[in-house]
BADREN-403516 format. One line per 4 residues: number of its first residue (from 1); their letters; for each residue x, y, z of N, C-alpha, C. Coordinates in steps of 0.001 Angstrom, whole numbers. Layout:
N
NUM> A> X,Y,Z,X,Y,Z,X,Y,Z ~ ... .
END
This chain:
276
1> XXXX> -21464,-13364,5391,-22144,-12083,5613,-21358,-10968,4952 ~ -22200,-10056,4604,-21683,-8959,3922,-22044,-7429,4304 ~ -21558,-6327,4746,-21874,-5226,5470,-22389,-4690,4217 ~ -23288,-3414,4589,-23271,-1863,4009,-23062,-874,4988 .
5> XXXX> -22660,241,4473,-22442,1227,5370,-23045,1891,5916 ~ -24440,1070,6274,-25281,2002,7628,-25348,106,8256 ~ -24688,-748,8163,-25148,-2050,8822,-24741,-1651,10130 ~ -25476,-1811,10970,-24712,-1716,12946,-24010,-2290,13188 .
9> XXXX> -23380,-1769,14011,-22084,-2408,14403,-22154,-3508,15393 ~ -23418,-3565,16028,-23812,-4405,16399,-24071,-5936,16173 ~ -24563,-5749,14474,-24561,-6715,14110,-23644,-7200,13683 ~ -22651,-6527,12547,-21557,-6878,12785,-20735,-7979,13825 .
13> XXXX> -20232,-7130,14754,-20006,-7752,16386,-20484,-8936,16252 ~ -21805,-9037,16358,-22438,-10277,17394,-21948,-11911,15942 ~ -21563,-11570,14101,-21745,-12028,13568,-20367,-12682,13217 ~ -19465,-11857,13930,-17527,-11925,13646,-17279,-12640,15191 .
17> XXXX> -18412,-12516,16250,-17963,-13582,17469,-18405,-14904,17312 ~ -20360,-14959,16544,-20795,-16172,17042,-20475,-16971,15866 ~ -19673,-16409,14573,-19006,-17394,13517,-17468,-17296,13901 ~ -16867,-16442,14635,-15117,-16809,14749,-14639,-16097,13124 .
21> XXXX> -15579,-15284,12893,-15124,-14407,11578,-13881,-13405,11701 ~ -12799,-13776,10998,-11600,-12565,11113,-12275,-11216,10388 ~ -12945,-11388,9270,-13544,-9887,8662,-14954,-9950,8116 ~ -15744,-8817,7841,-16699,-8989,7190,-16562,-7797,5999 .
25> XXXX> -16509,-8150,4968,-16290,-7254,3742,-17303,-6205,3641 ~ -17558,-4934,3397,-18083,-3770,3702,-18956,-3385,1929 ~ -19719,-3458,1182,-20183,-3381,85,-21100,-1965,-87 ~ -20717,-1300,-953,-21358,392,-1084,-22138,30,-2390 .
29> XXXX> -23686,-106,-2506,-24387,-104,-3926,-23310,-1267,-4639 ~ -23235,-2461,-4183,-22718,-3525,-4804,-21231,-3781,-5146 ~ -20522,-2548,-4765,-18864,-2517,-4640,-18143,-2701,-3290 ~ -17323,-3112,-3633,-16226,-3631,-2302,-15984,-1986,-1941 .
33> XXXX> -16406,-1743,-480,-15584,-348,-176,-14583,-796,262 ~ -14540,-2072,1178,-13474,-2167,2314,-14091,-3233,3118 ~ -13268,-3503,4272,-13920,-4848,5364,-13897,-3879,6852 ~ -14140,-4417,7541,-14443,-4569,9056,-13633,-5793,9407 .
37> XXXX> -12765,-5386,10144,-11695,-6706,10969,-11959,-6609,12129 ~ -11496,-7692,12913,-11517,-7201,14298,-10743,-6316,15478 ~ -9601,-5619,14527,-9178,-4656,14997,-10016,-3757,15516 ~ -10690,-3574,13824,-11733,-2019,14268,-12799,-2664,14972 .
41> XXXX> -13046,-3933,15606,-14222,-3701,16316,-13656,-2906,17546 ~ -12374,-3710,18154,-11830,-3453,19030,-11635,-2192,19405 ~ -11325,-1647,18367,-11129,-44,18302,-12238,680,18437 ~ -13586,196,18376,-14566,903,18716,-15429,411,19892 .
45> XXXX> -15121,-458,20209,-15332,-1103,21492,-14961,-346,22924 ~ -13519,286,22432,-13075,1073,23720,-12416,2447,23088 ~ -12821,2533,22022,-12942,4333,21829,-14198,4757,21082 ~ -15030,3869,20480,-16209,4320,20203,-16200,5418,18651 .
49> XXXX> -15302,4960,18011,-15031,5326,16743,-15815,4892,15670 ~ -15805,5619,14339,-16440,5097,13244,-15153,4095,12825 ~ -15917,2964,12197,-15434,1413,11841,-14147,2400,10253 ~ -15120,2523,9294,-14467,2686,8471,-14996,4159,7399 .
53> XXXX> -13658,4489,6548,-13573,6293,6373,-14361,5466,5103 ~ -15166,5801,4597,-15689,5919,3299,-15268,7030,2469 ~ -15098,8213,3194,-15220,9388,2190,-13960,8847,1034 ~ -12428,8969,2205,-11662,8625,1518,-11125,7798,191 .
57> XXXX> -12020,6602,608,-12544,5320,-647,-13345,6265,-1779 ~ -13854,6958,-1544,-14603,7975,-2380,-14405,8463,-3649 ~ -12938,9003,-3822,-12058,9885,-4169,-11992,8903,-5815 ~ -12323,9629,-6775,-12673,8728,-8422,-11162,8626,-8399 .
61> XXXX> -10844,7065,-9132,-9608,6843,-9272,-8893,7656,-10506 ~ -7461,7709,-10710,-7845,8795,-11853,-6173,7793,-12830 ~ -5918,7706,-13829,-5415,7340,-14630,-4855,8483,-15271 ~ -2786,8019,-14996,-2090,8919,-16270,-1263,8285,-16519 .
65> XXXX> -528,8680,-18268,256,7879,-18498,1737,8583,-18658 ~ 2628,7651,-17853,3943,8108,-17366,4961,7824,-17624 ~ 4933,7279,-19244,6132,6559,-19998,6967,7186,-20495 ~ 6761,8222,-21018,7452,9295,-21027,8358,9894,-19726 .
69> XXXX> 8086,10424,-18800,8439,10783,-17238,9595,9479,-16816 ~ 9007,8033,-17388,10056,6943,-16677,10696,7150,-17552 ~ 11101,7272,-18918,12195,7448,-20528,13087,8186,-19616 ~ 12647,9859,-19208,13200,11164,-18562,13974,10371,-17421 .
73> XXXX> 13101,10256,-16561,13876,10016,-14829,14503,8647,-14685 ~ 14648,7794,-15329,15308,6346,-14651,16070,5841,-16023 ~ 16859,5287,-15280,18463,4563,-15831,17626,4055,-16599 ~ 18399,3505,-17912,18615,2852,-18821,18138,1583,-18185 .
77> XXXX> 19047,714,-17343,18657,-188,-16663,17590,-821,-15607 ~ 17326,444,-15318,16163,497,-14710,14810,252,-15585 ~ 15136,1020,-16485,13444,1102,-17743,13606,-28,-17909 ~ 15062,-792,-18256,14768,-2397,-18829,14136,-3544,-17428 .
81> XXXX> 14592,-3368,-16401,14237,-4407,-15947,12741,-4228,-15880 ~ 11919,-2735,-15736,10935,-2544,-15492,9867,-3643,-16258 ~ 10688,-3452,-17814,9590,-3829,-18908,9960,-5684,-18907 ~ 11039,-6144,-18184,11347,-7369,-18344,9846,-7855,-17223 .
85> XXXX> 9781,-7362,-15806,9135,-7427,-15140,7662,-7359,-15546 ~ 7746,-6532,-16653,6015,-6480,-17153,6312,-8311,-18370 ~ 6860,-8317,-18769,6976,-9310,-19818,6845,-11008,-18891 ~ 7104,-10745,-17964,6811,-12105,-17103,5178,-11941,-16484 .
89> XXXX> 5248,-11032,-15902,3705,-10581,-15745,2897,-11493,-16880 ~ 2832,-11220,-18014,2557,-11540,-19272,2591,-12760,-19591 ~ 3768,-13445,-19278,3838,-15049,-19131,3149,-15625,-18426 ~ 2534,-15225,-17377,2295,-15872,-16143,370,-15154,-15940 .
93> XXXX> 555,-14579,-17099,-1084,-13960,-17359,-1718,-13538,-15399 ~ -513,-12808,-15164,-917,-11898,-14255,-422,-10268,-14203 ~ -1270,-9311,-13368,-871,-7732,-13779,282,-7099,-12465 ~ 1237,-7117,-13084,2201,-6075,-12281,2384,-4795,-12196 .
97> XXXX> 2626,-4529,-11286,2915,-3128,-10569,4201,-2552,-10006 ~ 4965,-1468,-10488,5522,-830,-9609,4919,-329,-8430 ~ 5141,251,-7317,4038,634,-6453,5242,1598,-5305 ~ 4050,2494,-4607,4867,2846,-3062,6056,4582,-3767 .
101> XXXX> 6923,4385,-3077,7369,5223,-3016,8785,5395,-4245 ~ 8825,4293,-4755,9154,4545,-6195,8751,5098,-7120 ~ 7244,5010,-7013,6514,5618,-8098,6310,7045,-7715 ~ 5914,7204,-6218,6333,8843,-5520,7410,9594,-6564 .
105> XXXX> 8011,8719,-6166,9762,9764,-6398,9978,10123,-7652 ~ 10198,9447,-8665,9625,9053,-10065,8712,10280,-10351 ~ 7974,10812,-9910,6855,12143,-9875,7591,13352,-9778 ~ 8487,13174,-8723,9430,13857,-7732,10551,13949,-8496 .
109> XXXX> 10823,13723,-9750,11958,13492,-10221,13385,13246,-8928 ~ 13217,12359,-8346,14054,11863,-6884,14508,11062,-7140 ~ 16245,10154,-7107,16613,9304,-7560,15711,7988,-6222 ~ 15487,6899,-6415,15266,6022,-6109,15176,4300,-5788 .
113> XXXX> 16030,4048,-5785,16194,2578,-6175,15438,1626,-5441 ~ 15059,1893,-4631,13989,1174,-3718,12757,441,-4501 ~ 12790,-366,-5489,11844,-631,-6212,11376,-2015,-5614 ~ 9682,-1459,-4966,8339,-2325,-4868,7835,-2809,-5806 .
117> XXXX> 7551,-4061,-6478,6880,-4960,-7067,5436,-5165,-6640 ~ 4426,-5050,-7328,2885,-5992,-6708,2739,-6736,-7676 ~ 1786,-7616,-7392,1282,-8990,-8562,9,-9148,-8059 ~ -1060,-8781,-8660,-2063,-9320,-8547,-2318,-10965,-9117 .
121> XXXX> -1920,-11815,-8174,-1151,-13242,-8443,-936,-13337,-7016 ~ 9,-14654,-7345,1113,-15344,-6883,2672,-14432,-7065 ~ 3126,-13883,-5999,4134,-13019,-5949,5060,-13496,-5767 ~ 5079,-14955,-5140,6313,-15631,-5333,6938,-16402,-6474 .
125> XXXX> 5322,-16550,-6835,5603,-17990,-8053,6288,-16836,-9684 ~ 5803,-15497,-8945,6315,-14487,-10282,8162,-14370,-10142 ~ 8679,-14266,-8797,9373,-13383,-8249,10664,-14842,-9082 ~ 10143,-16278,-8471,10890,-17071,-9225,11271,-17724,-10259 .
129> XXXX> 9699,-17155,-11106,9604,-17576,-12899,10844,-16352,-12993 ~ 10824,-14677,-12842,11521,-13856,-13256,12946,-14685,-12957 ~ 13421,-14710,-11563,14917,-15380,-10883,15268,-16018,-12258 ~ 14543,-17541,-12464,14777,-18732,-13240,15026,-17614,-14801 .
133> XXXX> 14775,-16888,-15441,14914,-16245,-16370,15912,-15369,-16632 ~ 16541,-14756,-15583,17634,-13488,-15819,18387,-13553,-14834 ~ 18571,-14991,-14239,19910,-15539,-13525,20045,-14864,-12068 ~ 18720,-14667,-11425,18813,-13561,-9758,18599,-15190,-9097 .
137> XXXX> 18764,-14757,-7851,18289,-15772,-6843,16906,-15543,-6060 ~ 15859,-15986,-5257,14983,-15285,-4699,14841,-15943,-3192 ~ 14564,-14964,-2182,14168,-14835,-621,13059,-14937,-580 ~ 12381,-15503,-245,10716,-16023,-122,9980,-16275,1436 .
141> XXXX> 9259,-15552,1384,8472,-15625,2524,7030,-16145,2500 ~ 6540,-17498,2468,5410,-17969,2392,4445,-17316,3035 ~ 4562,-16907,4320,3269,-16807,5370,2604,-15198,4451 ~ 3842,-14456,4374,3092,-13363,3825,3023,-12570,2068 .
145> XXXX> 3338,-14108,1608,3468,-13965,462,4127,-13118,-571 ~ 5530,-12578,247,6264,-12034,-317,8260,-12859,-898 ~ 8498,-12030,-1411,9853,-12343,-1894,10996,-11110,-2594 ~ 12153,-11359,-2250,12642,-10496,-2887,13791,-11407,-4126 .
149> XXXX> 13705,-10122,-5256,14712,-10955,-6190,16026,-10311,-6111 ~ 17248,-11068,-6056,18510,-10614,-5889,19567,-10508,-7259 ~ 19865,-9343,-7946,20346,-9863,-8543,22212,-10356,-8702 ~ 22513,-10578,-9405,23849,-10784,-9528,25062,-9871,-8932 .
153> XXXX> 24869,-8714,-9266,25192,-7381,-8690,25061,-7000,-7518 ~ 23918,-7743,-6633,23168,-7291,-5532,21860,-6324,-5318 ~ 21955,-5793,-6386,20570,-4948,-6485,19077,-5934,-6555 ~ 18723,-5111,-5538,17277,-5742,-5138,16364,-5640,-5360 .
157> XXXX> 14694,-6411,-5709,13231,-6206,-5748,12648,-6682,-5198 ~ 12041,-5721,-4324,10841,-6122,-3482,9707,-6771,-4035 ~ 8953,-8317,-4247,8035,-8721,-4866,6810,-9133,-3783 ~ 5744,-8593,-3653,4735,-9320,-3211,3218,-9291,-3859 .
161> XXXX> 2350,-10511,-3460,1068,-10484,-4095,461,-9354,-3407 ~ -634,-9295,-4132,-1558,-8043,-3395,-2654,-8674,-2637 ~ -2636,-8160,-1338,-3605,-8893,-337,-3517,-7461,961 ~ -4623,-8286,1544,-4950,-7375,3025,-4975,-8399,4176 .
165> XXXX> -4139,-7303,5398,-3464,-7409,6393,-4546,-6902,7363 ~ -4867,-7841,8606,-5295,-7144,9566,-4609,-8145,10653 ~ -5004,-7187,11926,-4331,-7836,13296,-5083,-7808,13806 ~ -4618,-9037,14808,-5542,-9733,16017,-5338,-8435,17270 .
169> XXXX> -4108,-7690,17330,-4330,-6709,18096,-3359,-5982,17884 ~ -3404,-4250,18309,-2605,-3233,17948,-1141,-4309,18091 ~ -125,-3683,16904,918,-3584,17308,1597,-5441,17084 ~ 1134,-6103,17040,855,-7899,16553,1211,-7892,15323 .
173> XXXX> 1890,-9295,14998,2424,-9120,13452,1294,-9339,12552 ~ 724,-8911,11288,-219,-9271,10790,-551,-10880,10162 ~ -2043,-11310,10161,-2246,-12349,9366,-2954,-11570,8180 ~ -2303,-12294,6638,-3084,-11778,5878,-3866,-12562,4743 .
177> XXXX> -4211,-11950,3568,-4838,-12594,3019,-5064,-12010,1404 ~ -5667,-12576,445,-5304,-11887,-777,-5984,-11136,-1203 ~ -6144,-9719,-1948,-6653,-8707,-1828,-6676,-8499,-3494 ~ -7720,-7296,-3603,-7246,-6657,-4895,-6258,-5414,-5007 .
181> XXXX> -5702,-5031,-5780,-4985,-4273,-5743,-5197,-2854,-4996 ~ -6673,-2270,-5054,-6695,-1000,-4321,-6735,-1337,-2880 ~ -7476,-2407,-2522,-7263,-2982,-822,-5610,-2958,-312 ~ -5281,-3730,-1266,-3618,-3905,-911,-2838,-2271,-898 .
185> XXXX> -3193,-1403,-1893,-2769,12,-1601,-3324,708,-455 ~ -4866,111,-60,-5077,664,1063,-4620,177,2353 ~ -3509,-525,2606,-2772,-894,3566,-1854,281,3917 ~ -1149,751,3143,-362,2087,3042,-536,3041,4348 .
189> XXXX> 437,3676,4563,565,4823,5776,33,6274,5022 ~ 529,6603,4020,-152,7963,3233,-403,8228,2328 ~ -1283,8598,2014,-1688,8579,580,-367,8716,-709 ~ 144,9504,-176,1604,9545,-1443,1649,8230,-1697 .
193> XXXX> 1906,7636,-575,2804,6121,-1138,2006,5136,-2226 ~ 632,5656,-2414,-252,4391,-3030,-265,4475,-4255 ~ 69,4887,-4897,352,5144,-6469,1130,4051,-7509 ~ 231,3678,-8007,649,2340,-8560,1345,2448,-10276 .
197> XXXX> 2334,1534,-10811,2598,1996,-12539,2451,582,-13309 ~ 1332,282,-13654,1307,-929,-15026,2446,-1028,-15002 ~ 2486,-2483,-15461,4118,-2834,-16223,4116,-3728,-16769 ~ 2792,-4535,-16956,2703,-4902,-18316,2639,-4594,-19813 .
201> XXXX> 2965,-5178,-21054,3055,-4394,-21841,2405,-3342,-22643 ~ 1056,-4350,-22718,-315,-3611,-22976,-319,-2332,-22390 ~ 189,-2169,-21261,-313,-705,-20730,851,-219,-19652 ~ 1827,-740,-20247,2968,-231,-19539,3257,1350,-19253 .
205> XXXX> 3533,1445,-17998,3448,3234,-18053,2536,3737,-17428 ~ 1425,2880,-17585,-284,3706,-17063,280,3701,-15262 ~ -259,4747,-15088,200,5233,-13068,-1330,5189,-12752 ~ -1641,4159,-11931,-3534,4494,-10893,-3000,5310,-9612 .
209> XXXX> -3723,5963,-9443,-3944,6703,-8411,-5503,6609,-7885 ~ -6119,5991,-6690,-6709,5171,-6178,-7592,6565,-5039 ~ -6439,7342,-4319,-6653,7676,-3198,-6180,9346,-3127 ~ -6042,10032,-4374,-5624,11460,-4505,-4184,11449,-4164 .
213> XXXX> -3260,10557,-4415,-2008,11257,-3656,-1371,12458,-4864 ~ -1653,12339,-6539,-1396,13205,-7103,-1930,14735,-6547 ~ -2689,14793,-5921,-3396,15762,-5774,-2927,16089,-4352 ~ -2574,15434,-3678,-1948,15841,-2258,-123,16039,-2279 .
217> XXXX> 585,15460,-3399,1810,15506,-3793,1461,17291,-4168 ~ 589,17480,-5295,757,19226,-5779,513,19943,-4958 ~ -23,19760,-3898,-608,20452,-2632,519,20116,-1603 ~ 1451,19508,-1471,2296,19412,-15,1498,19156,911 .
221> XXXX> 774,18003,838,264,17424,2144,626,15834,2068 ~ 1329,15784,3378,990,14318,3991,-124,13742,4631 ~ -776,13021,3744,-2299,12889,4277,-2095,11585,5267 ~ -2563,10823,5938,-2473,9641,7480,-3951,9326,5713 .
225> XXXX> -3514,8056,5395,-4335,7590,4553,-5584,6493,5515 ~ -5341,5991,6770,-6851,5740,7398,-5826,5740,8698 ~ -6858,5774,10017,-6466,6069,11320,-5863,4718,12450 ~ -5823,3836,11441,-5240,2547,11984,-3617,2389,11501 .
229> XXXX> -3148,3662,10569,-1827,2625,9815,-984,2685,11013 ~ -1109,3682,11889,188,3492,12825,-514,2771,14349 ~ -1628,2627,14624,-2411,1607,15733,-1739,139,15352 ~ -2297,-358,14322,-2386,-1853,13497,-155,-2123,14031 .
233> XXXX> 432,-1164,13240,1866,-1351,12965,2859,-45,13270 ~ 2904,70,14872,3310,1033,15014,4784,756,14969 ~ 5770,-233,14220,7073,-302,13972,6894,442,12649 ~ 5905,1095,11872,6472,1587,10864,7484,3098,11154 .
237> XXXX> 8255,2915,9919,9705,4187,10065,9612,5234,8497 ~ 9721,5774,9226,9665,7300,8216,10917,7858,7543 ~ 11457,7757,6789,12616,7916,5849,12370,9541,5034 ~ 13096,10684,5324,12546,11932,5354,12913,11952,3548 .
241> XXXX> 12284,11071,2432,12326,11715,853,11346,12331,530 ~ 10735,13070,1205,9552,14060,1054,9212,15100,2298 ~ 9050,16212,1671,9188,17332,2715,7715,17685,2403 ~ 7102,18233,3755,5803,19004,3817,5592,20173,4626 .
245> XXXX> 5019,21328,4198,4227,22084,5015,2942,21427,6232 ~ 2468,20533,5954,1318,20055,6555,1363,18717,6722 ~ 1309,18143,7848,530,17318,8006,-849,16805,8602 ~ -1510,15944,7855,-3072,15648,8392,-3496,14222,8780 .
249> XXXX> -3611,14069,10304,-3209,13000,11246,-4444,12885,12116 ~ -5498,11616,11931,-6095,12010,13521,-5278,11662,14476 ~ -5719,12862,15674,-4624,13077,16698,-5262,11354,17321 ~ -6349,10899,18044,-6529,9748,18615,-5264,8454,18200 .
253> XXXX> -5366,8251,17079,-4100,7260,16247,-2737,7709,17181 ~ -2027,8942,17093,-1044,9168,18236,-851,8996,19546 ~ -2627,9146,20101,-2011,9038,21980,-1937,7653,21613 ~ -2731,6499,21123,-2432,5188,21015,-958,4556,20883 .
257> XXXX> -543,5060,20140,1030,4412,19809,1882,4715,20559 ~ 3168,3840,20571,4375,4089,21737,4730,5679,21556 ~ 5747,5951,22361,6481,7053,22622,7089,7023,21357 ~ 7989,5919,20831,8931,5630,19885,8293,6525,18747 .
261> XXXX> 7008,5970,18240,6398,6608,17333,5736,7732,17203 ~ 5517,8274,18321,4978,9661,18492,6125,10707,18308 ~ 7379,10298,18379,8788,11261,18465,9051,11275,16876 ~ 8886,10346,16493,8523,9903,14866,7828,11489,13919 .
265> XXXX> 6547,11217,14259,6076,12109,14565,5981,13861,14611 ~ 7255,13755,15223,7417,15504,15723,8466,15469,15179 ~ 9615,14405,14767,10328,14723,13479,10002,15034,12112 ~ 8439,14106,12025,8077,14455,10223,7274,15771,10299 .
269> XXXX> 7047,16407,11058,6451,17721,11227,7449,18460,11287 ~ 8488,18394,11363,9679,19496,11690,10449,19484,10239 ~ 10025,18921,9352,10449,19313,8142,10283,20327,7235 ~ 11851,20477,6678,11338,21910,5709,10477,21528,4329 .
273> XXXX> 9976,22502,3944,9454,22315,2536,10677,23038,1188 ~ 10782,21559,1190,12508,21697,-310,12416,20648,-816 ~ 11563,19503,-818,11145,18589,-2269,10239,19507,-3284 ~ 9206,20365,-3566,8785,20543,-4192,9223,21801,-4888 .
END
């Protein structure tokens, strides 16, 4: 079964119990907007919420190229492993990504070393063709299809495939599954973070932006990119490399979550504005 966005939720419901369906994929005029899990039934079951934000999905993706900006802002060593990373991509005739808050910062001219990997692939089978090639070791996590590569030095990369995560209930570790790349960005806590950079060679450099965070980065807003990121995973932690005037949160998502994360919260609101 396949939704549109006036399908009832009803039907829905009655079609994710009497098949034991974890999701039903959500289709706008023949495009993937998004799915329906059983989180959000749950979530509307006993708050009576809309399933899923369309507007947001809305937003035309927009393409720039940032090869220049990475020449400027990142080590020598850094640009190289970048393009080594696109060159296995290439071997393995799959598309890589920088992603997250590397590519933020990178914008931000912000030093960063925290470098996220995606593979629209096999993220492990990439993470250890790269290892086997430039002498790293790799940490592998089957269930969620991630890995990190270590190198010699100790400096680290975060590698995973691109897929979507939902939970059996708030706060539960996720089961997931494989996604396309804007699904997998739409896992994300705020729009900043979803900003993706080619790194293959063909188009090494090219930055997608999926969800406006360029446009909310020039504006100083922290946008809550959908109203489940902190319901679904309220262990996520906030690391203050970005300062805002504003933040834009539905308040419901807060009374839900622990104390822990609501104090969270009233720390990232208490920030000055001195990144931009």
């Amino acid at each position: 079964m396949t939704a549109a966005p006036d399908t009832s939720i009803k039907e829905i419901q009655d079609y994710m119990i009497g098949r034991d369906r974890r999701m039903v994929p959500v289709l706008d005029k023949g495009r993937l907007a998004g799915v329906v899990t059983r989180t959000d039934i749950l979530r509307y079951m006993h708050n009576g919420e809309g399933l899923y934000d369309l507007a947001r999905n809305a937003v035309p993706m927009k393409s720039k190229e940032v090869r220049g900006l990475m020449g400027k802002n990142l080590a020598p060593r850094i640009q190289q492993i970048l393009h080594d990373l696109g060159r296995v991509g290439d071997s393995l005739d799959v598309p890589v990504f920088a992603v997250g808050g590397f590519v933020r910062d990178l914008l931000m001219n912000v030093p960063n070393l925290d470098m996220d990997v995606t593979v629209e692939g096999d993220g492990i089978l990439f993470a250890e063709t790269f290892a086997g090639q430039y002498g790293c070791r790799v940490k592998s996590h089957d269930k969620f299809g991630t890995a990190v590569i270590v190198f010699p030095d100790g400096f680290k990369i975060d590698v995973a495939s691109t897929r979507l995560e939902y939970y059996v209930s708030p706060g539960a570790l996720p089961t997931v599954e494989r996604s396309s790349l804007k699904m997998d960005l739409y896992r994300r806590d705020f729009t900043i973070n979803t900003l993706a950079i080619r790194l293959n060679e063909a188009d090494f450099g090219v930055m997608l932006d999926f969800f406006g965070a360029q446009r909310d980065l020039q504006d100083r807003l922290i946008r809550v990119l959908h109203n489940l990121s902190f319901v679904e995973d309220p262990t996520v932690s906030f690391a203050p490399s970005v300062s805002s005037s504003v933040l834009i949160l539905p308040l419901p998502s807060i009374r839900r979550t622990s104390s822990r994360t609501r104090s969270r919260w009233i720390f990232l609101k208490s920030w000055a504005v001195k990144g931009f």
